[in-house]
N, C-alpha and C positions, 0 to 999 in steps of 0.2 A: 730374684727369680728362683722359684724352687729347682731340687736338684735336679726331677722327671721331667720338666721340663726343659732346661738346660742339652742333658743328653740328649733326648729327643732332635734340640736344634740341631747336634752335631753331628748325629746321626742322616739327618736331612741334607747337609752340607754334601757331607760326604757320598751321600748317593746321588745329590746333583752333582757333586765332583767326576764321578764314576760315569753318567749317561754323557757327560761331555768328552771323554777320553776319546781321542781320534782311534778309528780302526788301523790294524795291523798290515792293512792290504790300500791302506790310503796314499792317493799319489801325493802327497806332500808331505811324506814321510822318506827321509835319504833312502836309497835304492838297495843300500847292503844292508838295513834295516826292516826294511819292506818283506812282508811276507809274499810267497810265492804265487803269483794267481794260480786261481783253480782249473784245472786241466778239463774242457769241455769233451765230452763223447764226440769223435768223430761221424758225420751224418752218413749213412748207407743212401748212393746215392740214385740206389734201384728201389728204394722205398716211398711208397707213394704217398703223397702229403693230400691229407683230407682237410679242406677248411668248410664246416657247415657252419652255413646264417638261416638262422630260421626264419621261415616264408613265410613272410605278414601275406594276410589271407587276402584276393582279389574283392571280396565282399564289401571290405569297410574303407570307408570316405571320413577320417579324420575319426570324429567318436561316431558318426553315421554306419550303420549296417545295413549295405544297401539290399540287400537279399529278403531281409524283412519287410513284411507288407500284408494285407488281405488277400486269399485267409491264412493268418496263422496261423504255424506248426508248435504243437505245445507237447514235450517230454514230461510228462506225468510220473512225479515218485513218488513210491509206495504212499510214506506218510500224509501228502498232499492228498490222496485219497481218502486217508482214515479222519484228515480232520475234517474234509466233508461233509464226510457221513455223521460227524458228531456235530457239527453245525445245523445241520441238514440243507447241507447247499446243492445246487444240483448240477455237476461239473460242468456239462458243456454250455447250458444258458447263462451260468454266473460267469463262464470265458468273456461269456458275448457281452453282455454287459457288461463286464472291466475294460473289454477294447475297441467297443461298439465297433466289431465286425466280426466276419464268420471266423471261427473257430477249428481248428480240427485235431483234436488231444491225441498224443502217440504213446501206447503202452508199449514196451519192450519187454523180451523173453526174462529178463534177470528179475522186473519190478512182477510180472506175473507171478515167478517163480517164488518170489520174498514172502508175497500174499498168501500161494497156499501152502508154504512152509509157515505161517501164524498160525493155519489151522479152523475149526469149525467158527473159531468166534468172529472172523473176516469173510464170511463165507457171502456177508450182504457185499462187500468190496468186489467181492469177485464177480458175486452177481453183475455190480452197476458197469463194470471193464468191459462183459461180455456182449457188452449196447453196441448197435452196428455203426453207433457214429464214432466209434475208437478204433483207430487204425492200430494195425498190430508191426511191431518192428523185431525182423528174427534176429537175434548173440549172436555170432563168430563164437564168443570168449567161452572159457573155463567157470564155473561157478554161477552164483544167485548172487554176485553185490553188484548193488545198481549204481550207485555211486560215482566208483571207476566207470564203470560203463557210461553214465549219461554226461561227464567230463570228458570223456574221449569222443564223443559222438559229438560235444558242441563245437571242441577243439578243431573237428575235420571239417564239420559243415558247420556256417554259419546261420543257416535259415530255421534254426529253434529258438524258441523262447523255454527256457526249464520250468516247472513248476513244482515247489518243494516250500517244504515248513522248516528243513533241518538246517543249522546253524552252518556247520560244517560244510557240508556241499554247497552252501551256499557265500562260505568264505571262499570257498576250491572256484564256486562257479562268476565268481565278482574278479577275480585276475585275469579271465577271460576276457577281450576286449568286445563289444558288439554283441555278449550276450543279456537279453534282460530274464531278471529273473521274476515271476510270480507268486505271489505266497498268500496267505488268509491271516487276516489282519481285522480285530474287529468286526468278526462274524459277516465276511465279505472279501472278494478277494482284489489283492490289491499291485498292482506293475513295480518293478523297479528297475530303472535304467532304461526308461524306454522316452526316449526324447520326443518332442510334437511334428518332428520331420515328420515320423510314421505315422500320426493321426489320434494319435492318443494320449493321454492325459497327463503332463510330466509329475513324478514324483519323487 
């Protein structure tokens, strides 16, 4: 056996020697050897103890989301628009055919906002939002990121379906239980997570 090798074992030895060492605060260790336990904070007994469990939402029936149905409510991001318009898909009829029923897409103040902070070259995007079958939805919040925003808005209400291209939101928006998300796939748009309870086509 060479000699780096050798050391090595003994070195090995010794530090499984070491992880086995009983604690200094262990009851099977004599009592005059025994270290001291640790002195807890006495509890103030006018302080008020908060225990939150976070409230699974009345919406969903196992992976069922019963809020969803015809017509669906669809959260439009920015970039789900842009790849549209480069496909040249035409958002509300290509809905209706991905979930053979009516359709009703929701722009929010932040994804408006995103679009005309791109500037003149988005200005067809703007155009197509400004169609009267797009319901408009006003911020509360601070800022132009929609992101944040259309994670907090599935988180509250259950009855959206998102529709996005981007990776990211779309990791954010798959931890969410009961929401499906939509996206453009192959020059057509395509569901995901949306079981055949609701009528539409599992993927």
């Amino acid at each position: 056996m060479g000699k780096s090798k050798k050391t090595r074992r003994i070195a090995e030895k010794r530090f499984a020697q070491m992880k086995r060492m009983i604690s200094l605060s262990d009851s099977r260790i004599k009592e005059k050897d025994r270290a001291p336990p640790k002195k807890k904070k006495p509890e103030d007994p006018h302080k008020l103890k908060v225990n939150e469990v976070p409230q699974v939402s009345s919406a969903l029936f196992f992976q069922y989301n019963t809020q969803l149905g015809p017509p669906y409510h669809i959260l439009v991001d920015t970039n789900f628009i842009n790849f549209s318009i480069k496909y040249k898909l035409d958002i509300v009829q290509n809905m209706m055919d991905c979930l053979y029923a009516k359709c009703i897409p929701y722009i929010t103040d932040c994804v408006l906002g995103e679009l005309e902070k791109l500037g003149q070259k988005y200005k067809v995007a703007l155009k197509i939002i400004k169609d009267p079958r797009f319901e408009r939805i006003n911020c509360m919040h601070k800022g132009t990121y929609a992101d944040d925003c259309l994670v907090q808005r599935v988180t509250q209400h259950k009855s959206y379906i998102v529709a996005t291209n981007d990776k990211d939101l779309k990791r954010r928006i798959r931890k969410i239980p009961g929401v499906p998300i939509m996206y453009i796939a192959h020059h057509r748009y395509t569901i995901e997570r949306m079981p055949d309870a609701y009528g539409a086509p599992k993927t």
